[in-house]
C-alpha positions in Angstrom: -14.0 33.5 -3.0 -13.9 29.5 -2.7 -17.2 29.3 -5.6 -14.8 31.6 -7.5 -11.6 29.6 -7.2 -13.9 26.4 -7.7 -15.0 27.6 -11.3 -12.0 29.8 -12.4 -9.8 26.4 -11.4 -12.6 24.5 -13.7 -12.4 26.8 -16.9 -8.6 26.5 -16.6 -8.8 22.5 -16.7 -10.7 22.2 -19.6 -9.0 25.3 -21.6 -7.1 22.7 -24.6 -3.5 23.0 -23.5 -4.8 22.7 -19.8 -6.6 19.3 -21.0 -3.8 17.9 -23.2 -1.1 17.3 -20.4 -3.9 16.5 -18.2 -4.3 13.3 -20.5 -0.6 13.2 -21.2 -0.5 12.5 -17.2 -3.4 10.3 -17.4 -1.3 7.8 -19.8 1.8 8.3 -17.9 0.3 7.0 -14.8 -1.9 4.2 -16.2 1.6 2.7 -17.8 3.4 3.3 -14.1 0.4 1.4 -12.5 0.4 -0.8 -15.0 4.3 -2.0 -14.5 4.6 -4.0 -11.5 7.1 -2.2 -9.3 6.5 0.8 -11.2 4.5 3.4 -8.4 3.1 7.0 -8.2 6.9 8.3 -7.3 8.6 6.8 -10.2 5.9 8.5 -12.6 6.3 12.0 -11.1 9.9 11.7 -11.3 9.8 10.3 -14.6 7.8 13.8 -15.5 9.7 16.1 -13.6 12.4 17.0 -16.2 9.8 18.6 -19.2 8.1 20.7 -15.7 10.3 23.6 -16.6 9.2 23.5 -20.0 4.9 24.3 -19.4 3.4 26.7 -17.6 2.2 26.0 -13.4 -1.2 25.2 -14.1 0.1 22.9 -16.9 2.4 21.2 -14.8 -0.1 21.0 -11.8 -2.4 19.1 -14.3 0.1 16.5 -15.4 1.5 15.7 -12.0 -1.9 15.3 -10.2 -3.3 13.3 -12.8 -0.5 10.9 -13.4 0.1 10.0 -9.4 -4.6 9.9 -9.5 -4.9 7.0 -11.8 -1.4 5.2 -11.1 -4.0 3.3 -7.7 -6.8 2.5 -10.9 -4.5 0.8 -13.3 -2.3 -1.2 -10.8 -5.3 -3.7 -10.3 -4.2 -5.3 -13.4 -1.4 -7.6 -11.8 -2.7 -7.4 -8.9 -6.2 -9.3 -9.5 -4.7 -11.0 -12.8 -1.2 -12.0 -12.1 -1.4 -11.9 -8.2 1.9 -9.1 -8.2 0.9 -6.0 -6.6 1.5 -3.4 -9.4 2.4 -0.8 -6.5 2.7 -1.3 -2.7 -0.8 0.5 -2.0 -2.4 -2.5 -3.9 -0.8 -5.3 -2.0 -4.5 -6.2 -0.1 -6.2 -6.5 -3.6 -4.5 -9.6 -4.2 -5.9 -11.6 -1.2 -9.3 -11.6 -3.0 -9.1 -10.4 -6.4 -6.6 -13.1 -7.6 -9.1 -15.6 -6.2 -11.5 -15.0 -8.4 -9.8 -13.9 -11.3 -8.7 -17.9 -10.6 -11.7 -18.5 -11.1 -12.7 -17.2 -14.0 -14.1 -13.9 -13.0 -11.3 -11.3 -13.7 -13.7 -9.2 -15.4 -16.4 -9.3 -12.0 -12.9 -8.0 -9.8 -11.7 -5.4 -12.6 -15.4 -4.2 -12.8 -15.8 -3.8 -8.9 -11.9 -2.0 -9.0 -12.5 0.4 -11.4 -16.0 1.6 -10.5 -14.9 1.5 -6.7 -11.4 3.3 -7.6 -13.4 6.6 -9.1 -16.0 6.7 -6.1 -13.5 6.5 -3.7 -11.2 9.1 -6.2 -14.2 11.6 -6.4 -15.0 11.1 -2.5 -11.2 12.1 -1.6 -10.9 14.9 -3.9 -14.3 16.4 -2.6 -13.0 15.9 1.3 -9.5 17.6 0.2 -11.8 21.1 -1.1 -13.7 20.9 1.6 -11.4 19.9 4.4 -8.3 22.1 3.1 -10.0 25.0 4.6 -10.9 23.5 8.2 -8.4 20.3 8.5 -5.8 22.4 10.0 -6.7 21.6 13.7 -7.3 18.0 13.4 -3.8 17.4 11.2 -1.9 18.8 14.4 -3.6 16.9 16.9 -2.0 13.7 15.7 1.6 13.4 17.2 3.5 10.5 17.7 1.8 8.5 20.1 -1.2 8.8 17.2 1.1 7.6 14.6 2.5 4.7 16.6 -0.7 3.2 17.5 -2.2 3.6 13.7 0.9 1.2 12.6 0.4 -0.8 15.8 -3.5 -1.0 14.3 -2.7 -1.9 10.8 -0.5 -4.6 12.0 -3.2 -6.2 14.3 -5.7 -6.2 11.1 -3.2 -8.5 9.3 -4.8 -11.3 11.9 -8.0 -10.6 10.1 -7.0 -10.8 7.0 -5.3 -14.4 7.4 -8.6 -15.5 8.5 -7.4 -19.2 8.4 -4.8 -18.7 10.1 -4.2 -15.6 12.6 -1.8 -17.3 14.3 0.3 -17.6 10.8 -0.3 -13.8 10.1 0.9 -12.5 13.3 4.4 -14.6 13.0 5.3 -13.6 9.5 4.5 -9.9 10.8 7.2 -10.2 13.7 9.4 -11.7 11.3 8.8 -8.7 8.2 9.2 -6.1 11.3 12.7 -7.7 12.4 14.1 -7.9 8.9 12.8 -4.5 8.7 15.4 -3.4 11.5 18.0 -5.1 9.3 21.3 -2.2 8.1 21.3 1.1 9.9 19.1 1.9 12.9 16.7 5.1 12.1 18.0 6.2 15.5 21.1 5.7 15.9 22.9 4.5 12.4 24.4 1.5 13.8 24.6 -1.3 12.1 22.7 -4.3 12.6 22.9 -7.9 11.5 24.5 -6.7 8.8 28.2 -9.1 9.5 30.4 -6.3 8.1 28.7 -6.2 4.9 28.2 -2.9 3.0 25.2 -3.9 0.9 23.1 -4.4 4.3 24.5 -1.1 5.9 20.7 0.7 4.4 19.0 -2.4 5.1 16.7 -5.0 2.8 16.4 -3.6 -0.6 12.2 -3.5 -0.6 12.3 -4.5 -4.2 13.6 -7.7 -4.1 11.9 -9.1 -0.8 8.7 -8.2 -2.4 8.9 -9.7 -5.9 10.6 -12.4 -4.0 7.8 -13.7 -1.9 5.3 -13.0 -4.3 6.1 -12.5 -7.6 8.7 -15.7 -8.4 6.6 -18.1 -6.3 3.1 -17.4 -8.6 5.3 -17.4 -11.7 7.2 -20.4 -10.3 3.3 -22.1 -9.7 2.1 -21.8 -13.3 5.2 -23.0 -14.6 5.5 -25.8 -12.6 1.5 -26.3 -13.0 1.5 -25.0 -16.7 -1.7 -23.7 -15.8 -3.3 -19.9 -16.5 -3.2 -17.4 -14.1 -7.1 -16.7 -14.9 -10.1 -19.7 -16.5 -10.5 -18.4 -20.1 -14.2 -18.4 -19.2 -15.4 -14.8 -18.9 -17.2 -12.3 -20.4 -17.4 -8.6 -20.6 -20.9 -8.7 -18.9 -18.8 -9.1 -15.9 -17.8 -5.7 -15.8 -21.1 -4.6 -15.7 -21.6 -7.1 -12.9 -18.8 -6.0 -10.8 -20.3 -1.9 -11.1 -23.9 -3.9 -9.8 -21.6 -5.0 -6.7 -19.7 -1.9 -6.2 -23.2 0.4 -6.0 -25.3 -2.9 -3.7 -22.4 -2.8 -1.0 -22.4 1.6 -1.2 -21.9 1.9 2.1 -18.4 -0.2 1.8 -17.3 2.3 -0.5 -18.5 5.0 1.5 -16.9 4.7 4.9 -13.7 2.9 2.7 -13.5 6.1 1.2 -13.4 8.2 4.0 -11.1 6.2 5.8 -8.8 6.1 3.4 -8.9 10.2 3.3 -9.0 10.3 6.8 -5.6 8.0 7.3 -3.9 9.4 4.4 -4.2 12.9 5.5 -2.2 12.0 8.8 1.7 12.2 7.7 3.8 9.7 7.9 1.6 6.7 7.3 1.6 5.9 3.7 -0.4 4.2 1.5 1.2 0.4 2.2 -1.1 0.8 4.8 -4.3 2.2 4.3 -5.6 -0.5 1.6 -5.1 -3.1 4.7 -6.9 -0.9 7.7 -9.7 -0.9 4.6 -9.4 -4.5 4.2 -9.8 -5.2 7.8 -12.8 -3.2 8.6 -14.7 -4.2 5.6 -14.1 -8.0 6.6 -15.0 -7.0 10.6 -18.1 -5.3 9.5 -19.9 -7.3 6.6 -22.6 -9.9 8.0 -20.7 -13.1 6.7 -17.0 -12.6 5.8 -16.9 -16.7 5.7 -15.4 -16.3 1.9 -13.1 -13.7 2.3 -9.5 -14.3 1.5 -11.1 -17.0 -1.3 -12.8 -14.5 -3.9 -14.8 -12.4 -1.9 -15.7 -9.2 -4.1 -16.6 -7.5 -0.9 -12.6 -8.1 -0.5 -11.7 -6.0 -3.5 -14.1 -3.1 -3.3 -12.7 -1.7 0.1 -9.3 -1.7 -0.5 -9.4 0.2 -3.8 -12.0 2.6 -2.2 -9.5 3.3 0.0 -6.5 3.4 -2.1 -7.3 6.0 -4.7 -9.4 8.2 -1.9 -5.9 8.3 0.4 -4.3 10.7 -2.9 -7.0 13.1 -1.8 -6.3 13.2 1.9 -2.7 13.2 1.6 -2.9 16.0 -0.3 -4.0 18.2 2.5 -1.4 18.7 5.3 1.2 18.3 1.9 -0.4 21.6 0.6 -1.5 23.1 3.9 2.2 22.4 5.9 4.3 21.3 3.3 4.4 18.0 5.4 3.8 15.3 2.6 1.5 12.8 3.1 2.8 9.6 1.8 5.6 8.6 -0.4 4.3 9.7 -3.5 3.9 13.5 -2.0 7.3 13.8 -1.1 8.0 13.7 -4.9 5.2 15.4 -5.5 6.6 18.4 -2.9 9.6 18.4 -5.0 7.8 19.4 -8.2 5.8 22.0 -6.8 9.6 23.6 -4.9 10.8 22.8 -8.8 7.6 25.4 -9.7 8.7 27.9 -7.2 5.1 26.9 -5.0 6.2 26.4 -1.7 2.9 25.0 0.3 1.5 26.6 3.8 -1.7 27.9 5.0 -0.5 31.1 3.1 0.0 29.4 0.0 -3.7 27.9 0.0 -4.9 31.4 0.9 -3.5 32.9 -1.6 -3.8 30.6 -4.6 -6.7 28.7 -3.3 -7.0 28.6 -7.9 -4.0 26.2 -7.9 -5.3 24.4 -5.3 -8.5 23.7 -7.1 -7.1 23.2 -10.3 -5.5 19.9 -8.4 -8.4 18.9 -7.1 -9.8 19.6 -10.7 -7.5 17.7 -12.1 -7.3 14.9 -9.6 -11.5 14.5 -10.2 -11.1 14.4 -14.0 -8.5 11.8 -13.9 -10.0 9.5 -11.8 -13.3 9.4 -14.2 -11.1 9.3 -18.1 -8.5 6.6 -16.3 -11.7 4.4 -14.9 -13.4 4.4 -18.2 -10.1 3.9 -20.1 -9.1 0.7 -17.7 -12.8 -0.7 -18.3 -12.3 -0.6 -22.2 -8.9 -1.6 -22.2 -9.5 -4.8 -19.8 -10.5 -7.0 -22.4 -7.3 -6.4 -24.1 -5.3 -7.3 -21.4 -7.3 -10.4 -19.8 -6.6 -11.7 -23.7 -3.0 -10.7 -23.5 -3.1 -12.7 -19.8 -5.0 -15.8 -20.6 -2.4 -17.5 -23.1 -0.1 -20.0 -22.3 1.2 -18.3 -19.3 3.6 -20.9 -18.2 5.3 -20.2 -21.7 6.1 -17.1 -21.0 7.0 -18.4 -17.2 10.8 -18.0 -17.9 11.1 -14.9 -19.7 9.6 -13.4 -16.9 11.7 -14.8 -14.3 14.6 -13.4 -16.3 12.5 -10.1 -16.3 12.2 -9.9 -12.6 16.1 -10.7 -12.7 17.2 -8.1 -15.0 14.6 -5.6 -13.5 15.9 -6.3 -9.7 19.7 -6.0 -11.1 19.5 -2.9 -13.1 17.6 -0.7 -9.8 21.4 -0.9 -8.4 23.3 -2.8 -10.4 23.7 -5.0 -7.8 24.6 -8.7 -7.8 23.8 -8.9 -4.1 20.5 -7.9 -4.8 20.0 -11.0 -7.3 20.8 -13.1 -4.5 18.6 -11.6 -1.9 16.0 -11.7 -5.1 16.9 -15.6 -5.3 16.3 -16.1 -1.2 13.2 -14.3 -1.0 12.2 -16.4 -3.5 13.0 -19.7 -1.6 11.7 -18.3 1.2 8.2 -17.1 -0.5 8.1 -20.4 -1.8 7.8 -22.2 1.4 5.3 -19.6 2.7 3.2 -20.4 0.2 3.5 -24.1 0.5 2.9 -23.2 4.8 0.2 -21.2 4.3 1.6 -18.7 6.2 0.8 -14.6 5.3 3.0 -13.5 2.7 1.5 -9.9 2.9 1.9 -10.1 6.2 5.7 -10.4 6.0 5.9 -7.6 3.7 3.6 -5.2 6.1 5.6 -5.8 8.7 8.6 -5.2 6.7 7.5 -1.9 5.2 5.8 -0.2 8.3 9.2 -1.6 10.5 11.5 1.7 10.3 8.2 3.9 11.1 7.4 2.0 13.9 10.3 1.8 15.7 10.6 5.7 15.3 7.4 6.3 16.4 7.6 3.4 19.4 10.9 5.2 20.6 9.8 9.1 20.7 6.1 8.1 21.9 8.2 6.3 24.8 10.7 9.7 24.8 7.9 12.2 24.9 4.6 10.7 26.3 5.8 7.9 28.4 2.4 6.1 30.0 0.6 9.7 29.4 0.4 8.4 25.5 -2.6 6.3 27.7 -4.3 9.7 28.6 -4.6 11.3 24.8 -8.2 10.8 23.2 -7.0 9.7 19.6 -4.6 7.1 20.8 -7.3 5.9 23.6 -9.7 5.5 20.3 -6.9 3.7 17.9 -6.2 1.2 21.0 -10.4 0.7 21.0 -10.2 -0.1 17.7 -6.9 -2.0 18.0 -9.2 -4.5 20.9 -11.9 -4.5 18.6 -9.4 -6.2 15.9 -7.9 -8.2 18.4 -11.4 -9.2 19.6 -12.2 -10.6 15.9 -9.0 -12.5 15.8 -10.1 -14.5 18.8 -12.9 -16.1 16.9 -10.6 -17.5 14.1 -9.6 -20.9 13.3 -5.7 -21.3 14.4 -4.0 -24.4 13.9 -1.0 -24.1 15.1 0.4 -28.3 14.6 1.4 -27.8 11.0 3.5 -24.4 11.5 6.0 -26.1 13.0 8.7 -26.4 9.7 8.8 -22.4 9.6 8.7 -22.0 13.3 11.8 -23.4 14.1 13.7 -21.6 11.6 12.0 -18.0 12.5 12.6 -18.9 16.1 16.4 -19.4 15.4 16.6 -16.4 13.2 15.7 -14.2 15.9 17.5 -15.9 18.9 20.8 -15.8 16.5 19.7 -11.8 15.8 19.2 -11.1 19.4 22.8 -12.7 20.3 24.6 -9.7 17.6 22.6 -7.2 19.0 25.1 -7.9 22.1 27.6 -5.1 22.3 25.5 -2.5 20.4 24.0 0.5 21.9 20.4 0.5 24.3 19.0 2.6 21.9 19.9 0.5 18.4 18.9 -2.3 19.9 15.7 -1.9 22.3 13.0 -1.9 19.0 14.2 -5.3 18.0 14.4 -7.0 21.4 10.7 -5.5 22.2 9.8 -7.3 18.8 11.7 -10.7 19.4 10.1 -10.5 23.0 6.7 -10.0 22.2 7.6 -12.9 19.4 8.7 -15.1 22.2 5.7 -14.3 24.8 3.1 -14.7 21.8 4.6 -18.1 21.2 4.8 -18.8 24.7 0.5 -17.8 25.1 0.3 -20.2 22.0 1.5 -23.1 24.8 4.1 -23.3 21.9 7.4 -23.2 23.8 
């Protein structure tokens, strides 16, 4: 039954109408990936109007292959312009910018693309495979799972600031406080939000993140009038970067099958599966000394990773109905919008449809990899003029682009402070993708922190999954020890963070236990940090 699905699902993607909106998809999700801002939700939403206008296999075909290559073409900014093109490509940046800096964009793009299909190819081989057996494992993850997987991702942020951990690990308390920012996810009370309505959801995402990272490079090369990339490279540095990817094989490998393994778990999201593949690949290589510099090493995890999560968050979204990041829960509402409503039933009976995704997803990692490899030279051209020209029509870009989400003015000036603020993390070397983590991961967190507490209590000690993410959790923490932290330069953002959250801790006053126990743990553990630090 399964080798007759497998090739019935096979004729049907390469029947001409099947294969037309297949590449239709393919373009739609290079452009989305393309876009800074642009991500994997915005493309299927973007498609979801002409879906009642094609048939279900049709349909299948352009959704799964525009949200497959949206994680291939997002390396563009990221390793060129230092913007991560969607959220999962945030840990490309730490090394790919680096050495498209200096003069090797081609040697990064190379390494992305070739590690992007492997990792594609390995995910959508897991997902036919593990759709028939993952069933068990999917539901032994609970809560107490979940929590300690954010809880891990965050401790790998002290890895990744290898200069620095101490830097990293205060500008992640500080994104998971402003994270708790507007409503609480528990209680919808309002926090820190002095009676305004535009804080009452919290921190538009948007603007904090092409605050603190997209203004402050643009910003730079203005200031600077210098290129975001040497004009010193050549195509033989594609080839160069595929050499890399296939020598370190056995990055991509067990990248790959993390990032399947993680993104199968629901709830965690791709934000943070590029940076658990960032941190093992810099805690198991022999000399990580250049990593966070222009370490190719650096770029061929993450996007392992990145395009292999699609893959394994595509299983308990199919076998549940549970989605398995961001992009699924879009993806959920298409297939509801097809009348396909996923369960165990659903993959039993129209195990087909099933493969004609994983078809589809398999085929669209391979035409959108080849496609970004002959297109790259295009857009390193486009990318190595005058940059700093261009410097102000881009900031009025990022304006126009940040006003228009909402049509909010509020929004320009949180756009404008993040800014500001991103400047002078730069300038302090402290993590600016550590900020953002925190930020992002903040309202699962605090979920997950207050039913592991509700349901499991010190028993969440007893379970063999968490007892394994809290080994590997010491194992980071272990590796954090043994880097450089200079703490005597810090002290121009420290006193300002430190206010921030003694001033937040006083408004938390009158509100309720349960609004306001997440954000006094993290101010707490902020404080005792500082105080192990022989800060205070």
């Amino acid at each position: 039954m399964v080798i007759d699905s497998l090739l019935s699902a096979l004729h049907t993607v390469f029947s001409v109408d099947h294969f037309i909106f297949l590449i239709l998809g393919l373009v739609v999700g290079l452009l989305s990936g393309l876009i800074p801002g642009l991500s994997g939700v915005t493309c299927i939403l973007m498609l979801l109007p002409f879906l009642a206008y094609v048939e279900p296999s049709q349909a299948l075909a352009l959704i799964a292959s525009s949200f497959a290559v949206t994680s291939i073409s997002d390396s563009f900014s990221s390793i060129l312009l230092g913007v991560p093109g969607t959220a999962s490509s945030q840990a490309t940046i730490v090394d790919g910018h680096p050495l498209a800096k200096q003069g090797k964009p081609y040697e990064a793009l190379g390494a992305a693309f070739t590690s992007s299909f492997v990792g594609g190819l390995i995910g959508a081989i897991c997902l036919s495979v593990f759709i028939l057996y993952a069933k068990p494992i999917v539901l032994a993850f609970t809560v107490s799972e979940l929590f300690m997987l954010c809880f891990l991702g965050l401790t790998f942020v002290g890895l990744l600031h290898r200069e620095n951990s101490f830097k990293g690990i205060c500008a992640v308390f500080l994104g998971l406080v402003l994270g708790t920012v507007g409503s609480s996810v528990l209680t919808g009370e309002h926090r820190f939000t002095f009676g305004s309505w535009n804080l009452y959801e919290g921190i538009n995402p948007i603007p904090l993140a092409l605050g603190i990272f997209a203004m402050p490079e643009i910003l730079s090369i203005f200031i600077t009038k210098t290129s975001p990339i040497s004009k010193s490279y050549s195509i033989s540095g594609v080839l160069y970067g595929v050499k890399e990817t296939f020598k370190n094989k056995w990055i991509v490998f067990k990248c790959s099958l993390l990032g399947t393994f993680v993104g199968a778990i629901p709830g965690i999201g791709g934000s943070v599966i590029d940076w658990l593949a960032y941190g093992v690949t810099s805690a198991t290589v022999k000399d990580n000394s250049n990593f966070g510099k222009g370490d190719i090493r650096g770029v061929i995890g993450p996007e392992s990773a990145n395009t292999a999560k699609e893959g394994g968050s595509l299983i308990p979204t199919l076998l549940f109905g549970i989605p398995g990041s961001g992009t699924m829960v879009v993806f959920l509402l298409a297939l509801d919008y097809l009348d396909m409503y996923p369960s165990v039933t659903f993959i039993h009976d129209h195990l087909d449809m099933v493969y004609t995704i994983v078809w589809s997803v398999v085929f669209a990692v391979l035409f959108g990899s080849l496609l970004c490899v002959f297109f790259s030279k295009l857009f390193i051209k486009f990318l190595a003029i005058k940059y700093y020209l261009l410097a102000p029509i881009l900031c009025v870009i990022v304006s126009l682009s940040v006003y228009f989400i909402n049509e909010s003015f509020f929004d320009l000036l949180c756009l404008y402070f993040f800014s500001v603020l991103g400047i002078f993390l730069k300038k302090e070397g402290w993590s600016r993708p550590a900020l953002l983590l925190g930020f992002i991961l903040s309202n699962n967190i605090e979920k997950y922190f207050y039913q592991t507490i509700e349901i499991y209590g010190f028993e969440m000690f007893t379970r063999p999954f968490t007892l394994l993410i809290i080994l590997f959790t010491i194992f980071g923490l272990y590796k954090m020890k043994h880097n450089k932290d200079t703490i005597s330069d810090s002290s121009f953002l420290l006193f300002p963070a430190c206010f921030f959250f003694i001033v937040y801790a006083i408004s938390l006053w009158n509100t309720d236990f349960l609004t306001n126990i997440f954000p006094l743990f993290c101010i707490s553990l902020f404080f005792l940090y500082l105080g192990g630090k022989k800060i205070l």
